[in-house]
N, C-alpha and C positions, 0 to 999 in steps of 0.2 A: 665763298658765300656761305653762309650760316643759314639754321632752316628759317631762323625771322626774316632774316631778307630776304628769302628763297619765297617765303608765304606770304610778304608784302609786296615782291615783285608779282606775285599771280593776281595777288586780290588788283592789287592797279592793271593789270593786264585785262582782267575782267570789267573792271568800270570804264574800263576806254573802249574795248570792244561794244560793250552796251550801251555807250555814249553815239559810236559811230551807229550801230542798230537804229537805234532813234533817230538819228538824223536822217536817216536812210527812209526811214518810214512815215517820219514826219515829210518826207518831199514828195514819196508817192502818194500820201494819202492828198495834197494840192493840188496834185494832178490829174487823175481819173476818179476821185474819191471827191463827196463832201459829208459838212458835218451834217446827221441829220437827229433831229430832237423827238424823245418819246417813241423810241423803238429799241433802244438796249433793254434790255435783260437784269435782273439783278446780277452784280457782279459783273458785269460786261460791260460798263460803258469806258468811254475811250479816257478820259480824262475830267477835270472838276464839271461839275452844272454849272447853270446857268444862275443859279440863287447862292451861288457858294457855300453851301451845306459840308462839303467836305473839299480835300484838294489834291486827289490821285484817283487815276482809274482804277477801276477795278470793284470801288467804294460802293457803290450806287446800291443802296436796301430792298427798293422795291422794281417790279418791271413796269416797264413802260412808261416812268414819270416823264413829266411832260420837261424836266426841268433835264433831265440825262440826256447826254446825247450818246453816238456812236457813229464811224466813219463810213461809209456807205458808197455802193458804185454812185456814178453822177446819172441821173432822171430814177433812182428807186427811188427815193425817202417817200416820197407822196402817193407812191405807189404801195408803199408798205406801211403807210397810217401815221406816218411823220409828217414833221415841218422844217422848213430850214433854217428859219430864222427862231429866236428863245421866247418863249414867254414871259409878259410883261408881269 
């Protein structure tokens, strides 16, 4: 094996590991987590809004847009100044 293949076998070993990662976190966040809207952080939310302004987490400008969400134990969001459901 050559160092191309040597460096395309790693780089694929890393996207599948981080494929399985997400999956993994996408199934505990359905289970003792939900989504809750208007308490990520700039930088912090889990994934796109709810207005589709952009379409990866991490994206989110300002804090506490009502349109961001973030994953949250289950009975905080409304405890912590969220909602569960998006704004219309």
């Amino acid at each position: 094996m050559n160092k191309r293949q040597a460096l395309i076998a790693a780089a694929l070993a890393t996207v599948c590991a981080a494929g399985v990662g997400s999956a993994t976190a996408a199934a505990s966040a359905t289970g003792d987590k939900e989504k809750c809207f208007g308490v990520a952080k700039a930088g912090q939310n889990d994934c796109a809004p709810s207005n589709g302004s952009h379409s990866c987490a991490g994206q989110g400008k300002t804090d506490m847009a009502a349109t961001e969400w973030k994953y949250v134990a289950k009975g905080t969001c409304e405890k912590a100044g969220g909602k569960l459901t998006a704004p219309k």
